[in-house]
C-alpha positions, -999 to +999 in steps of 0.1 A: -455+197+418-448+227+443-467+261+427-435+284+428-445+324+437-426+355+457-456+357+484-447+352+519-473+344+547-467+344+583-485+320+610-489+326+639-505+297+665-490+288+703-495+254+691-459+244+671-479+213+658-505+236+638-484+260+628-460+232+614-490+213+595-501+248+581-467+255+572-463+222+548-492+230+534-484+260+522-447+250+511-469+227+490-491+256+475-453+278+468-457+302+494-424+314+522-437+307+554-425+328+586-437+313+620-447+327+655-461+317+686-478+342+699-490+382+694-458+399+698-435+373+681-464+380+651-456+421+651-419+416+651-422+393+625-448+417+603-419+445+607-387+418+602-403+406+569-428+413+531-454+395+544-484+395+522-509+374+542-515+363+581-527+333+593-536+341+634-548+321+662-572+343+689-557+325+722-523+327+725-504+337+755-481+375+757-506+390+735-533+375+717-542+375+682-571+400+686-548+425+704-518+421+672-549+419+651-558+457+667-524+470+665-517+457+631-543+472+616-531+502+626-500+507+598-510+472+576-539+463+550-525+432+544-555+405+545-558+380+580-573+350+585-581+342+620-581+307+635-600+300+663-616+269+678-648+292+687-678+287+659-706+307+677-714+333+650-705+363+681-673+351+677-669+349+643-683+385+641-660+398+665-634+390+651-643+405+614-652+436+636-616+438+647-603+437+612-599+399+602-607+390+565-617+356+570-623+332+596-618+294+596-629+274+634-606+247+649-603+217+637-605+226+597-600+214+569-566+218+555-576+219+521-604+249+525-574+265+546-551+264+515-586+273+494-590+305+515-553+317+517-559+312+478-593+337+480-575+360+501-542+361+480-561+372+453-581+400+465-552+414+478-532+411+446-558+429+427-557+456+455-525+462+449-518+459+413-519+485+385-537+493+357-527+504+327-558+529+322-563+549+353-600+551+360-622+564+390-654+559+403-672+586+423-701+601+437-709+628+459-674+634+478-664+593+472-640+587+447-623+554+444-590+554+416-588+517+403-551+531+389-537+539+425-565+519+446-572+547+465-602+560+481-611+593+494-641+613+507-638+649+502-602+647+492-591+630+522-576+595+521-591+563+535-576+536+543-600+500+533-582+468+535-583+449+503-620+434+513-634+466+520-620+480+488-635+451+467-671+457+486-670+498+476-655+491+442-684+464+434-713+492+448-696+521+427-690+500+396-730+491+402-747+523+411-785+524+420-784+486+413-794+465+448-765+440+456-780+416+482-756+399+508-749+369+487-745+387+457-715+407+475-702+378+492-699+354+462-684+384+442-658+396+470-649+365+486-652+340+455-673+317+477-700+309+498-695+301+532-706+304+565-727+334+580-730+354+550-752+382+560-731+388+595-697+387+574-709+414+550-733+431+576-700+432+593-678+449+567-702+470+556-706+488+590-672+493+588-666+509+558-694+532+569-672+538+600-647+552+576-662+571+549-695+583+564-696+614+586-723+596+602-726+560+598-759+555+617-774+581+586-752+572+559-750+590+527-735+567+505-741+525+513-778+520+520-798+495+528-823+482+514-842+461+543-845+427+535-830+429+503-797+440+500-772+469+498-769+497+470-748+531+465-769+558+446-753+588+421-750+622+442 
């Protein structure tokens, strides 16, 4: 029986064969699927449609999916998973550094695919939905509203996709206490997986990039060598 919801994900691959398969899959799981082919055809179709998740291959031709990956980032939170038929860990990292959610190497598992869209849906529904008692967290200048999932330092808005938003929510909810990699991982992304420590290492420095005035002596994620992360009350 087909899982009916309202979310619509767009895939994007050069390869019509993949992006078919992925497409029945997730027709399967109750999900709209738009389709592109390569970076630009992705874009239009991210400003054509509601789309609430991407699925993006990196070597396409016209623009690849780093590039769209780059621009989209630029106006969208919305959470992407890049496909790529590169496993090097470098790779992997590169792509979380240029704003991907998740990554999932060529040839995979159809059924971990679906898994992961099914991760990824989720964190980004509880980004965006509301609560019926407004709360904050804060310290220092970092507040985070659970009612409006906003977060600001010093008054001023930033803007963390939905996995960076889980990561600070989890350290603010959990001040002083040492949250090591895994912790984080199995508590953001539901899972274990591959390359833990990069993925988080990897998210972390970029939510440093964003609410620290100087990430390389941050005030409020520290580190706590060879154990884990932690945010202190300023």
């Amino acid at each position: 029986m087909i899982a009916m919801n309202n979310s619509t994900i767009l895939v994007c691959d050069d390869d019509r064969e993949i992006v078919n398969a992925i497409g029945i899959y997730l027709i399967q799981e109750g999900y709209t699927v738009v389709k592109a082919y390569d970076g630009l055809q992705a874009l239009e179709a991210i400003k054509a449609n509601e789309i609430q998740l991407i699925i993006i291959d990196v070597m396409m031709p016209k623009m690849d999916g780093l590039t769209a990956l780059i621009k989209l980032r630029e106006t969208h939170k919305l959470p992407v998973i890049v496909l790529s038929a590169k496993s090097e860990d470098t790779d992997k990292i590169i792509g979380l550094n240029f704003g991907a959610d998740d990554y999932v190497t060529k040839p995979f598992n159809p059924l971990e695919l679906m898994a992961r869209v099914r991760s990824n849906m989720r964190r980004y529904t509880d980004f965006g939905a509301a609560k019926s008692s407004p709360t904050s967290l804060r310290t220092g200048g970092l507040v985070l509203d659970t009612s409006s999932r906003c977060v600001r330092v010093d008054g001023v808005d930033v803007a963390l996709t939905p996995t960076e938003f889980k990561i600070v929510n989890l350290l603010l909810s959990n001040l002083s206490v040492v949250m090591s990699s895994e912790t984080i991982y199995e508590k953001v992304w539901e899972d274990m997986s591959f390359s833990v420590e990069n993925t988080v290492a990897v998210h972390i420095r970029r939510i440093r990039e964003k609410i620290e005035i100087n990430p390389k002596e941050p005030k409020y994620i520290k580190v706590v060598w060879g154990v884990g992360y932690k945010m202190d009350k300023i």
